[in-house]
N, C-alpha and C positions, 0 to 999 in steps of 0.2 A: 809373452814378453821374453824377450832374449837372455841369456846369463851372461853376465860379466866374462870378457875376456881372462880366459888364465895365461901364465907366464910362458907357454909351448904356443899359442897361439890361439889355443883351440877354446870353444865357448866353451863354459858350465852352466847347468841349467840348474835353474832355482829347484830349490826342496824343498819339501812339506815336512811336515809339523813331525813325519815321522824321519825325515832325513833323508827319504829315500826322493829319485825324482818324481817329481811330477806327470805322472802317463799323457795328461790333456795335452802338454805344453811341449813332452820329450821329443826330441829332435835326435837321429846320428847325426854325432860331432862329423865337422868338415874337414877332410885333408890340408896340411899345412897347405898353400900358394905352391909352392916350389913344385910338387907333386900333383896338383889340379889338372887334370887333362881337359874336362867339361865346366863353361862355366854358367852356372844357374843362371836361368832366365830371368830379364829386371820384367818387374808388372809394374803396373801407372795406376794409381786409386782415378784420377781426370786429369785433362788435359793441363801441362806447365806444372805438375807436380814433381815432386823428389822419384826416381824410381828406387822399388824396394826391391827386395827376395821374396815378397807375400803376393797373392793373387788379391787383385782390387773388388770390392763388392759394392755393389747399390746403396748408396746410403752411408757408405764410407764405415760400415760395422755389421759382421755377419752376421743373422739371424739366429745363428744355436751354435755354442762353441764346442761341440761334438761335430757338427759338420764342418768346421774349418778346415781341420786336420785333416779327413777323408777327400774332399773336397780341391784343395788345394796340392796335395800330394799329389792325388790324382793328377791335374792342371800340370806339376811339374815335369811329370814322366811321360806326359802327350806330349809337353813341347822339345824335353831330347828327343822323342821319336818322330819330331817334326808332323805331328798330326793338332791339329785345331780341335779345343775342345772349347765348346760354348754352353752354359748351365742356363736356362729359362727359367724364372718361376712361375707361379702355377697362375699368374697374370699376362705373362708372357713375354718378359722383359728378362734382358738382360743380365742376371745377377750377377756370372762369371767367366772369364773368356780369356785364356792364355795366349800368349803373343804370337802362334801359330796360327791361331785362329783371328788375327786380327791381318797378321800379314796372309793367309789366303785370300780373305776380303778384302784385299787392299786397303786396310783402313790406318789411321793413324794409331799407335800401341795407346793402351785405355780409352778410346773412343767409342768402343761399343757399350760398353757398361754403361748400366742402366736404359739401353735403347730398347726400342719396340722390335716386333718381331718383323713387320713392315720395313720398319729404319735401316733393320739389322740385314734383310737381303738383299730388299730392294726386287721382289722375284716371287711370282705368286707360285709358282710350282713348290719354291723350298716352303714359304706360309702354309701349303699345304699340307706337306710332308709335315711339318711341326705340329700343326694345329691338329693333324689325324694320332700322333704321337701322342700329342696332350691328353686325349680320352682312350689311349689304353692300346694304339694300332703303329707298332714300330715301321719304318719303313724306309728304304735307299732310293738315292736318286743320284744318275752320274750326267753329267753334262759334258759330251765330247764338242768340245769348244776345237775349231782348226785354226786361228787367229790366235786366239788366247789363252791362259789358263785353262785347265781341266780340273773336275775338282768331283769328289767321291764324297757325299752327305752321308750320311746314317742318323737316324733320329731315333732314340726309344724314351716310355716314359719313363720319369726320374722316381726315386721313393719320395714320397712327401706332398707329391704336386712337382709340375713342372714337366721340363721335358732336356735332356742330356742331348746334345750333338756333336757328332765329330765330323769335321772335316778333314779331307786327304787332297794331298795336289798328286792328280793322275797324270800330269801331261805329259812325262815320261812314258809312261804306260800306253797313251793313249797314240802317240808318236810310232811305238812299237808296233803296235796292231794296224796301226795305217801302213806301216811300212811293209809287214807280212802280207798284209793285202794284197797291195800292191805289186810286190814280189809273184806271190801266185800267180793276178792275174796277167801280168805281162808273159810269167813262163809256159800260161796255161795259152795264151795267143799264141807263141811262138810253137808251141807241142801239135795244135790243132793241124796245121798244113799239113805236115810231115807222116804224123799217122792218118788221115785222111787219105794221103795217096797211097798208105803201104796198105792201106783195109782196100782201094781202091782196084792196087793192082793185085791184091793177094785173090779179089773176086773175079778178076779176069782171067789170074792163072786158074781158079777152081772151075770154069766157065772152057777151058781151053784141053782141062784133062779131062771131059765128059767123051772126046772125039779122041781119045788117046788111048792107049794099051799102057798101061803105069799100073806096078804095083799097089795094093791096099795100102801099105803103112803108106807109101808116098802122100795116096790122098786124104787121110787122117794127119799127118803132119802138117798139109796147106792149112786141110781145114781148124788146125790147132791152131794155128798164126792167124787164120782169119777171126776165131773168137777172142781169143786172148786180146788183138788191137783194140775187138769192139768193146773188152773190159777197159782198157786203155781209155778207150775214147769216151765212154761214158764218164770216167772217173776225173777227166780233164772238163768234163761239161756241168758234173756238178762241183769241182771245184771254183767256176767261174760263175756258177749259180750260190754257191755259198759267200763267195768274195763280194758278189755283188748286192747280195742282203746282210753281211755284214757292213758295209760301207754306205750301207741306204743308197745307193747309186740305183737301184730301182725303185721304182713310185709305185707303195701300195693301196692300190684302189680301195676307196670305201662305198661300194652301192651294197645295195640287195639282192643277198644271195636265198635261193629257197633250196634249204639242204635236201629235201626229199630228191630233185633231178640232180642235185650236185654227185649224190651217192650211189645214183643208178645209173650215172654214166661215167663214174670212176668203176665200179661194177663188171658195167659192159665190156669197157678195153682192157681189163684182167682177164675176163672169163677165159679164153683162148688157154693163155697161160694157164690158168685153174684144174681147168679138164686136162691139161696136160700131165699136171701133177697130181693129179688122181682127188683136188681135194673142192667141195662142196661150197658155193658161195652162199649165203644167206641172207638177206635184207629185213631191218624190222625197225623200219623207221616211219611214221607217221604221215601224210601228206599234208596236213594241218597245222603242221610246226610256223611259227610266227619267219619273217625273212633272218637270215644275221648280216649283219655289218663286214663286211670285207670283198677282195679281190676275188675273181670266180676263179681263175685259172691257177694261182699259188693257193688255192683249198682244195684245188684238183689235183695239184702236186703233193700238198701236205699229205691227202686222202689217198695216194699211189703208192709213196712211199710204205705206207703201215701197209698196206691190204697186200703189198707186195712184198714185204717182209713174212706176215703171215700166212701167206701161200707157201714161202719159201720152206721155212719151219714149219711147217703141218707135215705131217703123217699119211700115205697114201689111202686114203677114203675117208679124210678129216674134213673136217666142216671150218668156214670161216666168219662167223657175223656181225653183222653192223649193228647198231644197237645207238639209241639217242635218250638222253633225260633231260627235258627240259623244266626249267628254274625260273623266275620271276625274273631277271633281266638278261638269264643267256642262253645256251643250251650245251650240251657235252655230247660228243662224239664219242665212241668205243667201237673199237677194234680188236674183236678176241678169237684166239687161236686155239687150239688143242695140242699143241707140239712140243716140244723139247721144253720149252721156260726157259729164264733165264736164271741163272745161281744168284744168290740173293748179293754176293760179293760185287756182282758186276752190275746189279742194277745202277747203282748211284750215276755210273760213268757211261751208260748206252747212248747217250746224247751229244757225249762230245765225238770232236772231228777223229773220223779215223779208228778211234775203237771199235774191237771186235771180238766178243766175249769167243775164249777159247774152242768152245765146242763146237763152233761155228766155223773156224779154219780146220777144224778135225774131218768135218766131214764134204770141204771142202765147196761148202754153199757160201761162203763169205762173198761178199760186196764189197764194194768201195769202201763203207764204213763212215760215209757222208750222210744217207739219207735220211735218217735220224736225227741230226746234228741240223739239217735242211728244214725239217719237221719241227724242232722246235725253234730255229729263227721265226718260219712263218706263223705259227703260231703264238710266239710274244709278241711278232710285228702287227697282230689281228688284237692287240688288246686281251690275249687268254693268254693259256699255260695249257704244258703237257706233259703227263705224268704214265707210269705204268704199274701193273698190278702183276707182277708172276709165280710161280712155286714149279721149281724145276723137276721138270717130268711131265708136267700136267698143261701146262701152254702159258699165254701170256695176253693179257688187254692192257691195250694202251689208248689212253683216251685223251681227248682235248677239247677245252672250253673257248667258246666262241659267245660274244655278246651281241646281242639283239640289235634289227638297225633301229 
């Protein structure tokens, strides 16, 4: 219950017996009007009501007046941050919902309260996500909408029963990353012609001094310019291969794959390379494994990129091997090296685009800094995950889970 206005403007809150305020009840006083920059959000108890300063609840009176407070504050600092927060209880309704969260759902202000969880989405993926929330399994879900709103869930369970959600409007965000896309892949078309004929002709000048009397550095300079494009040129192909699995613009097959050939013929087109670098391939994968669910050719790619990372960092007369555990509905890949490791600082980020832990431009084996970043696209787009295991000095495995078809 509110305190009486005093003569400055500002509320006082009721006292207890000892005169001091009341903690349950205590509010900070509000800045004069004049001074206001932000102004508190109105909540609606239901439809054609008064709006107030308080969040509306089920039943038109909170359950425990130690939760209001928590409860409601909370509710008020989502909606300056413009973030939707919506409280379920442990029936799965409705209890509390700030106007953030009514305007992402498009809904009328206090309309959702007291609704089902059904009512409330309209969308079995979000029912999902809440009802796995409910018994103990937090979880995010983004929907890149191109027509419409975009919108960022997060669901964890609540103390008490129940389950807490917030919502975010991405579509700024999501605008952005179409646009980066986009950008890449047009600049990455336009790069393609241009270095294609300078690798093109830079092989016909190296083809034309085999008949010629030209000094050594001459023909170590061509052939500098002949690699360096084809770093060029790979780095322009898998950036138009990253673009194009970020954008789902390629279709990921779901058949049955049988990992045992998948790994002896990602294997085979390394070896070359392998023996080059002095290091040892090794296979120890089962032929009995159940099939997995996905694309053959992007698990040829996933499976290229690691084996060919791991050649790269190994040690001249190091070993490389493959190794599988299979699990009741999936199975896991593993990819382990003996070489350098990665420092434990730089593990978190080896996955995004374009990073390249420092020791790696040191000794000048660095890559593109894509295929890592390519490796876990295909791998979240296969319904898994991909994670790594290192200790610098000693090597490094990196594995990925793959679900059964």
């Amino acid at each position: 219950m509110a305190g009486a206005p005093s003569a400055n403007g500002r509320s006082v809150e009721p006292a207890t017996g000892q005169g001091a305020p009341d903690p349950s009840t205590h509010r900070p006083a509000a800045p004069p009007p004049s001074h206001s920059r932000l102004r508190a959000p109105r909540w609606f108890a239901r439809a054609g009501s008064k709006p107030t300063d308080e969040p509306s609840y089920a039943g038109g009176m909170p359950p425990d007046a130690s939760d209001v407070i928590s409860e409601s504050e909370l509710a008020l600092v989502a909606d300056h941050a413009a973030i939707g927060l919506i409280r379920f209880d442990a029936g799965l309704r409705v209890r509390i919902a700030n106007l953030a969260a009514h305007h992402a759902l498009e809904r009328r202000p206090g309309s959702l309260i007291g609704r089902t969880l059904m009512e409330t989405f309209v969308d079995h993926r979000l029912e999902e996500l809440v009802r796995a929330a409910a018994v103990g399994e937090s979880g995010v879900y983004e929907s890149d909408a191109v027509d419409r709103t975009s919108i960022l869930v997060r669901a964890r369970p609540a103390n008490g029963g129940g389950v807490w959600v917030s919502i975010e409007n991405i579509t700024e965000l999501v605008r952005l990353r179409r646009m980066r896309s986009e950008f890449i892949d047009n600049l990455s078309h336009e790069l393609r012609t241009p270095l294609a004929n300078v690798r093109l002709l830079t092989e016909m000048l190296l083809d034309d001094l085999e008949d010629e009397e030209v000094s050594t550095r001459v023909r170590e300079r061509v052939a500098t310019i002949d690699i360096e494009t084809g770093h060029l040129v790979q780095m322009i192909n898998e950036l138009l291969d990253l673009s194009r699995i970020e954008q789902a613009s390629t279709t990921v097959r779901h058949d049955e794959v049988l990992v045992a050939p998948l790994v002896t013929t990602s294997m085979r087109r390394l070896r070359t390379f392998a023996e080059r670098q002095g290091v040892v391939l090794i296979e120890l994968v089962p032929d009995d494994l159940p099939p997995v669910r996905g694309d053959e050719e992007r698990l040829d790619q996933l499976l290229m990129n690691l084996l060919h990372n791991a050649i790269k960092f190994s040690p001249e007369g190091g070993t490389v091997t493959i190794t599988t555990d299979e699990h009741p509905d999936g199975v896991v890949i593993s990819v382990t090296d003996h070489g350098v490791g990665i420092p434990r600082k730089d593990q978190a980020r080896v996955f995004e685009r374009f990073y390249k832990v420092d020791r790696a431009r040191r000794r000048g084996q660095g890559g593109t800094g894509l295929g890592l970043a390519i490796a876990r696209h295909i791998a979240e787009a296969h319904g898994g995950r991909i994670w790594l295991e290192s200790e610098e000095g000693k090597g490094s495995t990196f594995s990925f889970s793959l679900p059964f078809a």
